[in-house]
mmCIF file as gemmi writes it, N, C-alpha and C atoms, coordinates in Angstrom:
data_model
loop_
_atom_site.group_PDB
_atom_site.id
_atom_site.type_symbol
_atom_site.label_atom_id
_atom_site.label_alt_id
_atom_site.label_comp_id
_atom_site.label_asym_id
_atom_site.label_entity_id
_atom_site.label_seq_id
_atom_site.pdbx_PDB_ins_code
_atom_site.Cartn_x
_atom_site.Cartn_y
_atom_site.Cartn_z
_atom_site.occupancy
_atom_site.B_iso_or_equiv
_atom_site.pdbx_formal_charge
_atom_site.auth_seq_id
_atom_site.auth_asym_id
_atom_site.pdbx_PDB_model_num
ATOM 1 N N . UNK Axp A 1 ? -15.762 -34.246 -45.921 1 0 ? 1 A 1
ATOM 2 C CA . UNK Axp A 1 ? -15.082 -34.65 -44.71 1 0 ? 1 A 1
ATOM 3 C C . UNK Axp A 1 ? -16.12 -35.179 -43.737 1 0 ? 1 A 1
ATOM 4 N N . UNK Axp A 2 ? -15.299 -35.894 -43.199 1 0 ? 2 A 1
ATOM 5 C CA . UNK Axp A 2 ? -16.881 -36.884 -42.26 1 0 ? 2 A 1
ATOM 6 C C . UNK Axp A 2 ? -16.711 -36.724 -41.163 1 0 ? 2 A 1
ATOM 7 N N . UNK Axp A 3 ? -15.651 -35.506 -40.122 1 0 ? 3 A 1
ATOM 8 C CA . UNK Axp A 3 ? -16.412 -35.797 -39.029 1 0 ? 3 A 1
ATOM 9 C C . UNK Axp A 3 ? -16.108 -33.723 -39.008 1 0 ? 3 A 1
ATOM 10 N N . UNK Axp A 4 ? -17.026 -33.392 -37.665 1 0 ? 4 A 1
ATOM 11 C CA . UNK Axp A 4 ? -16.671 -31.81 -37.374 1 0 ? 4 A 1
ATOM 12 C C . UNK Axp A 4 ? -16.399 -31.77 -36.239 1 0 ? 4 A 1
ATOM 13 N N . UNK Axp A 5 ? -15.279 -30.301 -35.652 1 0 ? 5 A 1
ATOM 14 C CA . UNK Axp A 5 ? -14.711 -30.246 -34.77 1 0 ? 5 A 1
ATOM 15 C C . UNK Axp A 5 ? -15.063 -29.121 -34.2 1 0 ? 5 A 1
ATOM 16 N N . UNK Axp A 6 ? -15.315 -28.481 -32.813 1 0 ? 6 A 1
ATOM 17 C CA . UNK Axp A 6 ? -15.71 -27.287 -32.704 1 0 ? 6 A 1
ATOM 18 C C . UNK Axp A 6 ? -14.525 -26.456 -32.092 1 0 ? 6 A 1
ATOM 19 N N . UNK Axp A 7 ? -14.458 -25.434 -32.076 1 0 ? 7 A 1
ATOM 20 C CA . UNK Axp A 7 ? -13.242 -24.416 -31.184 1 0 ? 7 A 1
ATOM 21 C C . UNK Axp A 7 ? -13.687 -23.595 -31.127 1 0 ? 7 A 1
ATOM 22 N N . UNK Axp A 8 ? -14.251 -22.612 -30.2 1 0 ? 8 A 1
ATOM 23 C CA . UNK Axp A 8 ? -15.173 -21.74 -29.63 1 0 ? 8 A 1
ATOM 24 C C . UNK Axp A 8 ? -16.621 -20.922 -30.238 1 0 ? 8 A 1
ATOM 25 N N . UNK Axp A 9 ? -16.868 -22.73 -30.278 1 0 ? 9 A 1
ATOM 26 C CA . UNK Axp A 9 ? -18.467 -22.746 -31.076 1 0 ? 9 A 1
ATOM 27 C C . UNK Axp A 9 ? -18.419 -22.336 -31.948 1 0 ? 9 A 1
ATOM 28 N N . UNK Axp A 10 ? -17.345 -22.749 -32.908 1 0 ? 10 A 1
ATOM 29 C CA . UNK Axp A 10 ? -17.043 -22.546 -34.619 1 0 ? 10 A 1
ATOM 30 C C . UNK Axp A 10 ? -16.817 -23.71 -34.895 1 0 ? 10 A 1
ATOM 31 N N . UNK Axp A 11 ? -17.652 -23.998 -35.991 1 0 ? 11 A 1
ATOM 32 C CA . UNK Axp A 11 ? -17.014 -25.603 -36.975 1 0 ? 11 A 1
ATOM 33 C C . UNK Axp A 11 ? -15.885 -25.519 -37.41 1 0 ? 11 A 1
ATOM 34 N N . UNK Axp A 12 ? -15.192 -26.841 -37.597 1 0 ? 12 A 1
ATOM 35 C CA . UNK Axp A 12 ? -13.46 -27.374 -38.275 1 0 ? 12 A 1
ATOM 36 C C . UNK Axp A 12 ? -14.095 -28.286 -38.935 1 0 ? 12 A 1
ATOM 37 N N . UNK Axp A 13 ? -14.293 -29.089 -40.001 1 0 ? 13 A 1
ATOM 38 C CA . UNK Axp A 13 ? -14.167 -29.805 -40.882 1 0 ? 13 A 1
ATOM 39 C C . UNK Axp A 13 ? -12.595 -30.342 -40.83 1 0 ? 13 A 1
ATOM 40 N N . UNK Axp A 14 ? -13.226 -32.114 -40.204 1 0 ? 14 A 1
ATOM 41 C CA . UNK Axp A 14 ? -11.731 -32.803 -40.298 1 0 ? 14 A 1
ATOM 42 C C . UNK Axp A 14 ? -11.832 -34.501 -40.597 1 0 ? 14 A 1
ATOM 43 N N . UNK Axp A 15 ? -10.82 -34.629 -41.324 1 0 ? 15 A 1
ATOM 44 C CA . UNK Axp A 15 ? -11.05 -36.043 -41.226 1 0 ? 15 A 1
ATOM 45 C C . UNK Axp A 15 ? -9.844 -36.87 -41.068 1 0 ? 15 A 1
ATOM 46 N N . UNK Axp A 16 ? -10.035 -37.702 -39.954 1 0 ? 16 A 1
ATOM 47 C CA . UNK Axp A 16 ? -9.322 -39.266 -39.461 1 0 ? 16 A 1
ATOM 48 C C . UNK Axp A 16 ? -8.49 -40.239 -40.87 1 0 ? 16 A 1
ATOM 49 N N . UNK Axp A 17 ? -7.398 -40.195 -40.597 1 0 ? 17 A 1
ATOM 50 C CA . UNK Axp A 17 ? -6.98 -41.078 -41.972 1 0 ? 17 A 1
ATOM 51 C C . UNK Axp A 17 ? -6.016 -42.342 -41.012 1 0 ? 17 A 1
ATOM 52 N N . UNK Axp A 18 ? -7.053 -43.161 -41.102 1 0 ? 18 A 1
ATOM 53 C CA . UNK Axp A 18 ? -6.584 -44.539 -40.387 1 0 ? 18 A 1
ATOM 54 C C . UNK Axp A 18 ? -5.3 -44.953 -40.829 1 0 ? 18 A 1
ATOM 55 N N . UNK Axp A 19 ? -4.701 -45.195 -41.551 1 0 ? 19 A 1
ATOM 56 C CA . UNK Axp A 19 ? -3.535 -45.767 -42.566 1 0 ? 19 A 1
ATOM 57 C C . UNK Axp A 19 ? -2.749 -45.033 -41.804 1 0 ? 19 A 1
ATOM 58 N N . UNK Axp A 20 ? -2.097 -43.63 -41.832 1 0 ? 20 A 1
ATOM 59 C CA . UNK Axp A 20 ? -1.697 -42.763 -41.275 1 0 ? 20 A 1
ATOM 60 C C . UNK Axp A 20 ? -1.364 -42.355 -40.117 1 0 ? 20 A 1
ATOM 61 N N . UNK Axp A 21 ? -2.583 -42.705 -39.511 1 0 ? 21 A 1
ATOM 62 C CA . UNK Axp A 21 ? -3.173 -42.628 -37.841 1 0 ? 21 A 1
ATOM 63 C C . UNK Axp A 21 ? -3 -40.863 -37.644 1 0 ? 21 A 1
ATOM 64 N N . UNK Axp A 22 ? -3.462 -39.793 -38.483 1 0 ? 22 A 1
ATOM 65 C CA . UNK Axp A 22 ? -3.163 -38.518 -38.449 1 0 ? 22 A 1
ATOM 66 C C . UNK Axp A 22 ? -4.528 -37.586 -38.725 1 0 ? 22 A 1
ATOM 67 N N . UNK Axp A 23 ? -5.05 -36.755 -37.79 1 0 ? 23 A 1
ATOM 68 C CA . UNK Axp A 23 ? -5.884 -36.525 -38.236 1 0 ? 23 A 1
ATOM 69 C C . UNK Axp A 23 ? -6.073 -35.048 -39.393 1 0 ? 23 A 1
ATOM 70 N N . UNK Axp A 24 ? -6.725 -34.848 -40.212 1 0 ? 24 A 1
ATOM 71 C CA . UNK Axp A 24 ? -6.324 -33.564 -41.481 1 0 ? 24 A 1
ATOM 72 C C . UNK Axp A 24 ? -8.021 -32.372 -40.508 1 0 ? 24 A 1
ATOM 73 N N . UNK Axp A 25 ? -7.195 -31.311 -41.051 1 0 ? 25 A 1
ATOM 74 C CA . UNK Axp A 25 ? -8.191 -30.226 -41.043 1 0 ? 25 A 1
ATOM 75 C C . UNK Axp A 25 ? -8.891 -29.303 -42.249 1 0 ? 25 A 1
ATOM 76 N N . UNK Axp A 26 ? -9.831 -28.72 -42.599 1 0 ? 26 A 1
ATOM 77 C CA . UNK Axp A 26 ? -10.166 -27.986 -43.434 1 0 ? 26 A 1
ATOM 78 C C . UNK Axp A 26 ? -9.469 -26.582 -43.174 1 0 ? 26 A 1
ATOM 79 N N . UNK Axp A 27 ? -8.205 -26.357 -43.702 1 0 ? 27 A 1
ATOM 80 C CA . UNK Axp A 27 ? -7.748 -24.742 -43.729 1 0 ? 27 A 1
ATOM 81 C C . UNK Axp A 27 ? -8.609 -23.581 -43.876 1 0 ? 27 A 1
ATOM 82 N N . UNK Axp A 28 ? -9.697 -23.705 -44.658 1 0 ? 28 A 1
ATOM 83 C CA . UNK Axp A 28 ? -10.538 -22.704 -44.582 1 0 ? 28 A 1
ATOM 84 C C . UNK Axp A 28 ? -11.156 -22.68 -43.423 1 0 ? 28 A 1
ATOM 85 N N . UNK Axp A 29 ? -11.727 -23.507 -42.714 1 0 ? 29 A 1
ATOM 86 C CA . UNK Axp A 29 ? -11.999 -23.312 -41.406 1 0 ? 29 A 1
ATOM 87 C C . UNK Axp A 29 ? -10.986 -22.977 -40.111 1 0 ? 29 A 1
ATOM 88 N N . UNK Axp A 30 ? -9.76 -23.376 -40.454 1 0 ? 30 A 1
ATOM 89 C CA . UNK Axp A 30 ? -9.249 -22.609 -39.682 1 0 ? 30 A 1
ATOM 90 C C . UNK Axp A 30 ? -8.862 -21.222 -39.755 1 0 ? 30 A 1
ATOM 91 N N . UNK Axp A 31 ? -8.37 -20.829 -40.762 1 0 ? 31 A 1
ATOM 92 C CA . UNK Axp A 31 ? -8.284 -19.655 -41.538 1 0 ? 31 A 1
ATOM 93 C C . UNK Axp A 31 ? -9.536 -18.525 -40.79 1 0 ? 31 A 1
ATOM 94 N N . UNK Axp A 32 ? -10.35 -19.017 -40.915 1 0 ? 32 A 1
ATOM 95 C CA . UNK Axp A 32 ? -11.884 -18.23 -40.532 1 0 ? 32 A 1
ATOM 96 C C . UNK Axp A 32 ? -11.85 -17.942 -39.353 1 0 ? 32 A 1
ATOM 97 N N . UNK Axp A 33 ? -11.218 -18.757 -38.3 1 0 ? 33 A 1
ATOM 98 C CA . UNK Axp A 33 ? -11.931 -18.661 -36.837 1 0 ? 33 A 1
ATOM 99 C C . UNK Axp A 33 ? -10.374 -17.684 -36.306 1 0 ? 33 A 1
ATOM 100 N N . UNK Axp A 34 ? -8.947 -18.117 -37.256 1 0 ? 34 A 1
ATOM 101 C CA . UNK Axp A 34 ? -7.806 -17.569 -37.058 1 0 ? 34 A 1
ATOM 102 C C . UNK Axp A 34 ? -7.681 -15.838 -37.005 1 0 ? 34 A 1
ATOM 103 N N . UNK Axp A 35 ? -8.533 -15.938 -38.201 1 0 ? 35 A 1
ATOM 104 C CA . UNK Axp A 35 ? -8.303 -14.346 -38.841 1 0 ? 35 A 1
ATOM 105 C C . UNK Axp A 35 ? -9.731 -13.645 -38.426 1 0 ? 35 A 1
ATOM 106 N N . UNK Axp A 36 ? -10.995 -14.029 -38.304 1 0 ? 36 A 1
ATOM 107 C CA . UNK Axp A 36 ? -12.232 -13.742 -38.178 1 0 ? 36 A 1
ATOM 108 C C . UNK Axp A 36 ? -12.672 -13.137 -39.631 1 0 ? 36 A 1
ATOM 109 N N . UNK Axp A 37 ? -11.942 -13.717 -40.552 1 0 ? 37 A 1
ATOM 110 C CA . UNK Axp A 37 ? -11.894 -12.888 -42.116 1 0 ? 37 A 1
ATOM 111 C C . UNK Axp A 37 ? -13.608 -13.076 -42.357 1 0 ? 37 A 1
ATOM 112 N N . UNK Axp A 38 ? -13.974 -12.466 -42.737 1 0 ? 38 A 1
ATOM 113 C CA . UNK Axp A 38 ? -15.435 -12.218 -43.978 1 0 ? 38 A 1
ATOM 114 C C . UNK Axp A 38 ? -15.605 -13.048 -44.905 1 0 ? 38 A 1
ATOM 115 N N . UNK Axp A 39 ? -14.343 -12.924 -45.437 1 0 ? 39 A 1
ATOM 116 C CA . UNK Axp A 39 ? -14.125 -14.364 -46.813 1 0 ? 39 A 1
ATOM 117 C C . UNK Axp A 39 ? -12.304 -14.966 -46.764 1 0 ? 39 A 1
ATOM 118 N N . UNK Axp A 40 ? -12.422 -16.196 -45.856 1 0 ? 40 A 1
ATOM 119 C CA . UNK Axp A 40 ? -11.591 -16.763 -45.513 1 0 ? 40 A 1
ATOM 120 C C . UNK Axp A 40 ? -10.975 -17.289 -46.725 1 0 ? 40 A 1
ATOM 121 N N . UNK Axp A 41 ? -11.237 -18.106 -47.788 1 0 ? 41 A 1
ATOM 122 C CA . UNK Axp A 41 ? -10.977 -18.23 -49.021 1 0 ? 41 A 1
ATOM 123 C C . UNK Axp A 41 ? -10.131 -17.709 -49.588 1 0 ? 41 A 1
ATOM 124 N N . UNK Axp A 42 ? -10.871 -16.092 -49.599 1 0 ? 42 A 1
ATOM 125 C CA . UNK Axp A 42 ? -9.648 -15.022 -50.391 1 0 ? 42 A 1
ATOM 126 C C . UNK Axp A 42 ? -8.5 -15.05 -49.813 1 0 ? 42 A 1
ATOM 127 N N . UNK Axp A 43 ? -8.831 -14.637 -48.535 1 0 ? 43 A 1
ATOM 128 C CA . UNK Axp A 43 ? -7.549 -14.689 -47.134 1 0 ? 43 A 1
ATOM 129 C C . UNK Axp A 43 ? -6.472 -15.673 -47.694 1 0 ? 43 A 1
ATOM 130 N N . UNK Axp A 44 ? -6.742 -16.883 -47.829 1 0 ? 44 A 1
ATOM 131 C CA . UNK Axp A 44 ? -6.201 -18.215 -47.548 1 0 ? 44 A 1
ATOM 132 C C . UNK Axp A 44 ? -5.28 -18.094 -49.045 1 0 ? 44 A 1
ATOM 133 N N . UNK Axp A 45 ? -6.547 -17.297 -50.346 1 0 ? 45 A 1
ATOM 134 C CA . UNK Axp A 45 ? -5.555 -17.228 -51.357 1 0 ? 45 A 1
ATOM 135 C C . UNK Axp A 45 ? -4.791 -16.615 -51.533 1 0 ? 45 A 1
ATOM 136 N N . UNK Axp A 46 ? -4.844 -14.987 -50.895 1 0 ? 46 A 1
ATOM 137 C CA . UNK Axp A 46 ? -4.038 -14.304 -51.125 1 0 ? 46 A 1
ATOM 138 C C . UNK Axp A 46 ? -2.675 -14.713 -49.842 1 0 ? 46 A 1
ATOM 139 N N . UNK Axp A 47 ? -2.872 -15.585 -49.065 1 0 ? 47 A 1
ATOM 140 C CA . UNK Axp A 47 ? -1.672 -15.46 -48.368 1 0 ? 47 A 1
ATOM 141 C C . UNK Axp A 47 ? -0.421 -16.818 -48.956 1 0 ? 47 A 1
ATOM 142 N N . UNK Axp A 48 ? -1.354 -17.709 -49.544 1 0 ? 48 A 1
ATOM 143 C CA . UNK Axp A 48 ? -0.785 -18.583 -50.742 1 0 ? 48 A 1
ATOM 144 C C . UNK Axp A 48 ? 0.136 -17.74 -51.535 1 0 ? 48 A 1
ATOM 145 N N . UNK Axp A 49 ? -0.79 -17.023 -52.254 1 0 ? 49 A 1
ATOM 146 C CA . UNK Axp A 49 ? 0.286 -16.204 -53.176 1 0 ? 49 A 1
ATOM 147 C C . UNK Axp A 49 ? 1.425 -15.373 -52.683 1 0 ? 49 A 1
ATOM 148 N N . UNK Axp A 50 ? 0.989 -14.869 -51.675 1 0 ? 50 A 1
ATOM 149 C CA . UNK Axp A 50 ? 2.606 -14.118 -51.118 1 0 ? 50 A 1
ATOM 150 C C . UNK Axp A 50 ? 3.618 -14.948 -50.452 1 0 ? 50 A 1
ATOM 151 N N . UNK Axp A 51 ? 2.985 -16.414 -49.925 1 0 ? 51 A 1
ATOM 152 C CA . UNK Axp A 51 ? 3.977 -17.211 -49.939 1 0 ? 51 A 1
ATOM 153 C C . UNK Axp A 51 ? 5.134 -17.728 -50.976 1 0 ? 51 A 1
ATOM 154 N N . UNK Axp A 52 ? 4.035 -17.986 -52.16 1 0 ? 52 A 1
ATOM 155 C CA . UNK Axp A 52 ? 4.805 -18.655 -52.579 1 0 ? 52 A 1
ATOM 156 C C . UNK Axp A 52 ? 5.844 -17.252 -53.626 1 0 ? 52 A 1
ATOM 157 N N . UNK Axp A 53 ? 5.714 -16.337 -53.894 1 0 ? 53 A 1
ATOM 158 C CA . UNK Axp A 53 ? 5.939 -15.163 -54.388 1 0 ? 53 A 1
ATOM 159 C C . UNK Axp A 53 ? 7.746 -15.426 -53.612 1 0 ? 53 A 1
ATOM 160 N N . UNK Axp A 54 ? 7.127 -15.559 -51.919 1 0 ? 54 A 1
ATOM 161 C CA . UNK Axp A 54 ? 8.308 -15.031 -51.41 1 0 ? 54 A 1
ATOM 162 C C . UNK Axp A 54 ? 9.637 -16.46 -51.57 1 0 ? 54 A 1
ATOM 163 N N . UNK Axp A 55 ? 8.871 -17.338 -52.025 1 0 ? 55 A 1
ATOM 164 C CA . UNK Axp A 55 ? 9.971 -18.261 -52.047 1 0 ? 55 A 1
ATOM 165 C C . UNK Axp A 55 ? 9.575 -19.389 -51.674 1 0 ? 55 A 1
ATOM 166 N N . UNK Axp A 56 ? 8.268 -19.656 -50.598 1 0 ? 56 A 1
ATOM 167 C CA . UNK Axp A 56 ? 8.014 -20.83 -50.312 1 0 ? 56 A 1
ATOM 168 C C . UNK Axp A 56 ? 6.925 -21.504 -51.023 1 0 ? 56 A 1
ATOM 169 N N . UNK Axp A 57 ? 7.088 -22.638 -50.389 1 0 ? 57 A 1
ATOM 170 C CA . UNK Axp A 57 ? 6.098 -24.107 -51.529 1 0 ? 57 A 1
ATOM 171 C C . UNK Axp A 57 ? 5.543 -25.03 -50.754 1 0 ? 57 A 1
């Protein structure tokens, strides 16, 4: 991702999609600064899985 974003002096990894005009974020970085998790990753997977467990996609 080519550009970074800060939110209380924490990196976002995001990138600009011209075509679109929308800009995307790295979920793991938000995930991280959301939860203050240790290992945002896991976080991010395990809340995937109980999503989709519960029905959503």
């Amino acid at each position: 991702m080519s550009n970074v974003k800060l939110f209380e002096s924490k990196q976002i990894r995001s990138e600009w999609n011209e075509t679109e005009q929308k800009w995307y974020f790295a979920i793991i970085d938000v995930v991280e600064i959301l939860t203050e998790s240790n290992n945002p990753r896991r976080y991010w997977s395990d809340l995937k899985r109980k999503l989709n467990k519960e029905g959503f996609s």
